[in-house]
C-alpha positions in Angstrom: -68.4 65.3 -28.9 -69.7 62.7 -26.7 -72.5 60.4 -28.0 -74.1 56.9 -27.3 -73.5 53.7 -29.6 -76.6 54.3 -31.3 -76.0 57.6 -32.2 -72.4 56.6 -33.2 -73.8 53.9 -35.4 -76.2 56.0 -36.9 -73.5 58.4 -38.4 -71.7 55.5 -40.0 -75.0 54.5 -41.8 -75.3 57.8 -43.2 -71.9 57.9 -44.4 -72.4 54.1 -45.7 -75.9 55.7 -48.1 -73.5 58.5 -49.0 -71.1 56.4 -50.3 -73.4 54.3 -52.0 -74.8 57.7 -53.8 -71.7 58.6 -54.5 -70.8 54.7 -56.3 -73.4 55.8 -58.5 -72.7 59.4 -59.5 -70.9 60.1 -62.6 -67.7 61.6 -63.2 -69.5 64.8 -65.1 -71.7 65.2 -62.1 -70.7 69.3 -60.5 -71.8 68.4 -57.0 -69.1 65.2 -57.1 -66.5 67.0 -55.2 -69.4 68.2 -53.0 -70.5 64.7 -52.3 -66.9 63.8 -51.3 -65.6 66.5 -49.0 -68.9 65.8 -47.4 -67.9 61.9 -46.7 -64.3 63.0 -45.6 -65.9 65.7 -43.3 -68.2 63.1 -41.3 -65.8 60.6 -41.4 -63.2 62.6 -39.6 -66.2 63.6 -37.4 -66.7 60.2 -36.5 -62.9 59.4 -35.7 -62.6 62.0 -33.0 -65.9 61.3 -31.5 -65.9 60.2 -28.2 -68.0 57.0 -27.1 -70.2 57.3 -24.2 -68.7 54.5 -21.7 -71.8 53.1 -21.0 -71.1 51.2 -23.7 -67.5 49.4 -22.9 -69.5 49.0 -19.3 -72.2 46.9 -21.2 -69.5 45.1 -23.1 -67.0 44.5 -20.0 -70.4 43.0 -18.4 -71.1 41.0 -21.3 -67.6 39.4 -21.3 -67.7 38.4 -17.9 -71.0 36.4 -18.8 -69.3 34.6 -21.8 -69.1 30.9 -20.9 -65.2 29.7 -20.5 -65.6 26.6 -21.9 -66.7 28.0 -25.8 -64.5 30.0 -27.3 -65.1 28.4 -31.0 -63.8 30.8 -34.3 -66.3 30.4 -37.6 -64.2 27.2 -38.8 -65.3 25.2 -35.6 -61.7 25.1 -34.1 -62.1 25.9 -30.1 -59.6 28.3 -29.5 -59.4 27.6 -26.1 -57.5 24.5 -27.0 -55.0 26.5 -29.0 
């Protein structure tokens, strides 16, 4: 199945809620198993899923506009210098 970032991103916020309904279900609950073949199914949707390319175009586009000279990781080390 091909779909676009949006669409991609979408399904992992879905399975992000379910998970977070599923944090708070308790271990007596009869639809637990339910709840979790339904996670594993749409996360093994989500890993065969195909990525439009119009997204790696956007992003090869994007990195070709990055300035050279600034390449600084969250400490404040530029790792150009490296």
């Amino acid at each position: 199945m091909v779909q676009n970032i949006k669409s991609f991103c979408d399904k992992i916020d879905s399975i992000k809620k379910m998970a977070d309904d599923l944090r708070q279900t308790s271990p007596s609950d009869p639809l637990l198993r339910n709840k979790i073949e339904n996670i594993q199914a749409d996360s093994l949707l989500v890993a065969k899923t195909k990525v439009d390319s119009e997204f790696f175009e956007n992003i090869n586009d994007y990195e070709k506009t990055i300035d050279q000279d600034y390449h600084y990781d969250y400490n404040g080390i530029d790792t150009n210098k490296l």
